[in-house]
C-alpha positions in Angstrom: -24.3 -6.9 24.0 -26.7 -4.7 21.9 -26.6 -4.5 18.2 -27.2 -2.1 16.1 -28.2 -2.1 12.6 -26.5 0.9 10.5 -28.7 1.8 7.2 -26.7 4.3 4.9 -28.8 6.5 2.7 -27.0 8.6 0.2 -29.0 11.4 -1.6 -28.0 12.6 -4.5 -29.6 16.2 -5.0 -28.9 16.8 -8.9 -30.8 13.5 -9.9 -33.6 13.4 -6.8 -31.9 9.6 -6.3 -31.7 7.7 -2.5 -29.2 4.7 -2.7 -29.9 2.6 0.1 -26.7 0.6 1.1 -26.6 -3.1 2.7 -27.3 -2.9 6.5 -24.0 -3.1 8.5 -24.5 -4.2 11.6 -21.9 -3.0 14.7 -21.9 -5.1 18.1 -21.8 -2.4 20.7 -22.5 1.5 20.8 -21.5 3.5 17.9 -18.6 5.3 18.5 -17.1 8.4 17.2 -13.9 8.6 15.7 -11.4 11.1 14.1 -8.1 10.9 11.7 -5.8 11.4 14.7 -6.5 8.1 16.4 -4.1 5.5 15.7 -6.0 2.8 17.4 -9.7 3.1 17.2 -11.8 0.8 18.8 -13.5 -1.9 16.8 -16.9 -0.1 15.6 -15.9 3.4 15.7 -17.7 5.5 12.5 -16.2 9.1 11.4 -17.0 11.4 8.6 -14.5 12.0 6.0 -15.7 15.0 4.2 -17.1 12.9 2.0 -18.2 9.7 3.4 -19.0 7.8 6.6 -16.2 5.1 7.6 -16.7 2.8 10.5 -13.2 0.8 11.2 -13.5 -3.0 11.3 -10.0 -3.9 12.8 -8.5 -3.8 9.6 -8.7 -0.3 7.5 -11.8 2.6 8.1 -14.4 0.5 5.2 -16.8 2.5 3.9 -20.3 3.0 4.9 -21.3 3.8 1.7 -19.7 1.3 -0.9 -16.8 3.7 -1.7 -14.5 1.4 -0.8 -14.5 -2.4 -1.6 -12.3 -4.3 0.8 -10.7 -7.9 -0.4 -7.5 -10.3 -0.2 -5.4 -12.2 -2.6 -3.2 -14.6 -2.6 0.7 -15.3 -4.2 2.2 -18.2 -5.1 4.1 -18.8 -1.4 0.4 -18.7 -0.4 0.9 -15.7 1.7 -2.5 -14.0 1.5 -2.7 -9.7 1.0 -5.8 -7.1 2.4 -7.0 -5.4 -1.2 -8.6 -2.3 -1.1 -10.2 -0.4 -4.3 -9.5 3.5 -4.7 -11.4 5.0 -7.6 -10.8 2.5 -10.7 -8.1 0.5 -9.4 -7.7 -2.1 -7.0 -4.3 -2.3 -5.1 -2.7 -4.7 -2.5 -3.3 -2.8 1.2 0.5 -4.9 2.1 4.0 -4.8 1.1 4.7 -7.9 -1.4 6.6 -11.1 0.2 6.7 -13.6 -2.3 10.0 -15.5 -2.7 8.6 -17.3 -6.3 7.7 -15.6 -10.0 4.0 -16.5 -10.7 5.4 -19.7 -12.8 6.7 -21.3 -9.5 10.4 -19.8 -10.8 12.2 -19.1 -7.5 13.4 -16.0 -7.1 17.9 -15.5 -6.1 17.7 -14.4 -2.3 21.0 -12.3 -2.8 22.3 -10.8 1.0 25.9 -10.6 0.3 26.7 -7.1 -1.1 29.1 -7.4 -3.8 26.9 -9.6 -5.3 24.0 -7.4 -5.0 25.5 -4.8 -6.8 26.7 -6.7 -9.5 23.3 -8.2 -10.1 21.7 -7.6 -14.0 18.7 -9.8 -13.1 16.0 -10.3 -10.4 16.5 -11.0 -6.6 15.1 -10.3 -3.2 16.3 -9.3 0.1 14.8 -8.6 3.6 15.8 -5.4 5.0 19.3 -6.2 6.5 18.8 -9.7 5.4 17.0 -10.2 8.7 13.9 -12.5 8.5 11.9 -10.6 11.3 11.2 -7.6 8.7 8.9 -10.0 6.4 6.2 -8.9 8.2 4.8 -6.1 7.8 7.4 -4.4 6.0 7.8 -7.6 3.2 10.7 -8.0 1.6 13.0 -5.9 -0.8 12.8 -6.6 -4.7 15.5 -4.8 -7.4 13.9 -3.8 -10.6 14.4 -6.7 -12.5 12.5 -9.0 -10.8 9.5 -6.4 -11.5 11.0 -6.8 -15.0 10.1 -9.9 -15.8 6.2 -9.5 -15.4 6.0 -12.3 -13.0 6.4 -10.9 -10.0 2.4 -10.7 -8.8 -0.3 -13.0 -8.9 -1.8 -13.9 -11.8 -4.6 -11.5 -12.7 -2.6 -8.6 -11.3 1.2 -6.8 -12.1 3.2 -4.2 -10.7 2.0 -0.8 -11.3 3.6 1.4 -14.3 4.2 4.8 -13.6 1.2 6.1 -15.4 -1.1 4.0 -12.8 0.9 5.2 -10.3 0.0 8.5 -11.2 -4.1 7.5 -11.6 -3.9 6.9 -8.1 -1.8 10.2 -6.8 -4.4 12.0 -8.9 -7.7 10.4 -7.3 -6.0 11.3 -3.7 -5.7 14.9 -4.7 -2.2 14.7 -6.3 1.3 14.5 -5.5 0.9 17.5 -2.8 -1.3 15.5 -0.2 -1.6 12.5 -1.5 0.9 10.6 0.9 -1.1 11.5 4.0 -3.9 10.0 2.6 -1.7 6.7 1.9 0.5 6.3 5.2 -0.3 4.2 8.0 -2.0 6.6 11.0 0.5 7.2 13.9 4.3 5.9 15.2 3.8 2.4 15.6 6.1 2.0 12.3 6.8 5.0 11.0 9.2 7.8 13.2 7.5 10.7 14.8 5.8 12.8 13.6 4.6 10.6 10.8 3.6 14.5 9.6 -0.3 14.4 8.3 -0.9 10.7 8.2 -4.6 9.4 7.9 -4.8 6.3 5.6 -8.0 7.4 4.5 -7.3 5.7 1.4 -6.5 2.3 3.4 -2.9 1.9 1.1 -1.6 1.6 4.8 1.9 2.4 3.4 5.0 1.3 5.7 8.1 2.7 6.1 10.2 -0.2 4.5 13.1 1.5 3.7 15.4 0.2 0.8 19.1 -1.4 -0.1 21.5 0.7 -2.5 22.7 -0.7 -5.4 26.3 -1.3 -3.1 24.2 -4.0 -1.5 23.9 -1.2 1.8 20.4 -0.8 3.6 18.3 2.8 4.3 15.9 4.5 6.1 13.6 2.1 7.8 11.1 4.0 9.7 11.8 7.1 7.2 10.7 6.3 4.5 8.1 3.5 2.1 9.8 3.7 -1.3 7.4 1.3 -3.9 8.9 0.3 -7.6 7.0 0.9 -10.7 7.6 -1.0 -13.8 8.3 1.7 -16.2 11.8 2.9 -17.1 12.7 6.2 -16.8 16.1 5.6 -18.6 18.2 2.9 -19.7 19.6 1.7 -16.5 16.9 3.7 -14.2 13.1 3.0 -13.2 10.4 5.5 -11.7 9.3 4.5 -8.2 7.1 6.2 -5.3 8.5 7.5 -1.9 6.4 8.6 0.9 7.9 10.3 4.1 7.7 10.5 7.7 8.1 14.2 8.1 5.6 15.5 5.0 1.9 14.2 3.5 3.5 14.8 -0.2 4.5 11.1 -2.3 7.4 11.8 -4.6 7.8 10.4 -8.2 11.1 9.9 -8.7 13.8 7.5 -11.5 17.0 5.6 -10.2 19.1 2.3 -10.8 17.4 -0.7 -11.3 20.0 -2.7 -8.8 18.2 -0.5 -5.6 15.9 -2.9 -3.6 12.6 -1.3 -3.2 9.1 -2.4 -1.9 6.6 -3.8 -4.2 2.7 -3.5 -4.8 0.8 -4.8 -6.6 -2.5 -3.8 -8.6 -5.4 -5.9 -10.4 -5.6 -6.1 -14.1 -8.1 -4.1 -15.6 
């Protein structure tokens, strides 16, 4: 099969600068691609508005060193795609880990009663069935975010205010959840309105349990915690949703059981 050898030269016309990139090399014919596609073939390159994206199985990497694709791993040893937008780097995966970062396990809580009574941190898979771990992970109430040891050392949940740095370099609350939902219906319900994952956050629809221990809107909506309060007994969190590109910023109980992602220190 031929290969061809991609060089990427940007220009920069205010300074007069050319920034030649590492070569990339694609097995195959370059193929052209578009935001629509769902499943693009190994290889295929498209044009962003402002950058050249070929996708590599995984997420559309840049051409250009725009976007700086990793992993990391959690203390189960379950291993998470990375991806950097702007100045942060971000898991691309919901968060499965069942232990705090000091090898503390955390309660797996499915009876409802006692969900709702909880004042401290537990886990759940969406209707406490095993199969959702992956890709949707599993379900975390606020406290477990609470206690700072929810991530990998070296990285934390994210507070609202770097929540917000990341809304803002995605063009703000208004469009920024197209740009971060997984492309087509595979997991998310038709229409999935707007969805690109040009940003490569792939978020998933991984729905949610209410603080009565009940379990929501899988395939609706991905709802991701932050660790800032927004009262005494409520939290901000992110939502994105099938039917709108918009992410909304919104504070409830700490007992709900959202998804979790996680950022790198800084």
């Amino acid at each position: 099969m031929m290969k061809i050898i991609i060089i990427v030269t940007a220009l920069f016309a205010s300074t007069g600068w050319l920034v030649s990139q590492p070569v990339t090399e694609v097995e195959g014919a370059i193929k052209l691609g578009n935001f629509q596609d769902p499943n693009p073939e190994l290889g295929t390159m498209r044009w962003t508005g402002s950058d050249f994206e070929i996708w590599n199985g995984v997420i559309w990497a840049s051409l250009t060193g725009n976007k700086e694709v990793g992993t990391v791993k959690d203390v189960d040893g379950n291993s998470y795609k990375t991806i950097r937008m702007g100045s942060q780097v971000w898991m691309a995966e919901n968060f499965r880990v069942t232990q705090y970062n000091d090898k503390t396990v955390i309660d797996q809580i499915t009876n409802n009663t006692t969900w709702e009574g909880l004042s401290t941190g537990a886990w759940c898979w969406y209707t406490n069935d095993s199969n959702y771990d992956r890709p949707y992970g599993k379900l975390y109430n606020w406290y477990a975010v609470n206690t700072g040891k929810l991530c990998p050392s070296g990285w934390h949940v994210p507070t609202d205010a770097e929540w917000t740095n990341l809304t803002d370099f995605l063009g703000g609350l208004d469009i920024a959840g197209g740009k971060m939902k997984e492309a087509g219906t595979t997991h998310w319900i038709s229409p999935n309105t707007g969805a690109t994952n040009e940003s490569g956050f792939t978020g998933l629809p991984g729905g949610g349990r209410g603080t009565s221990g009940s379990f929501f809107d899988l395939g609706d909506f991905g709802l991701w915690w932050s660790s800032t309060e927004s009262s005494s007994s409520n939290a901000w969190y992110r939502s994105v949703y099938y039917g709108n590109i918009d992410v909304g910023r919104l504070g409830d109980g700490k007992r709900l059981g959202f998804s979790v992602r996680c950022v790198k220190n800084q």
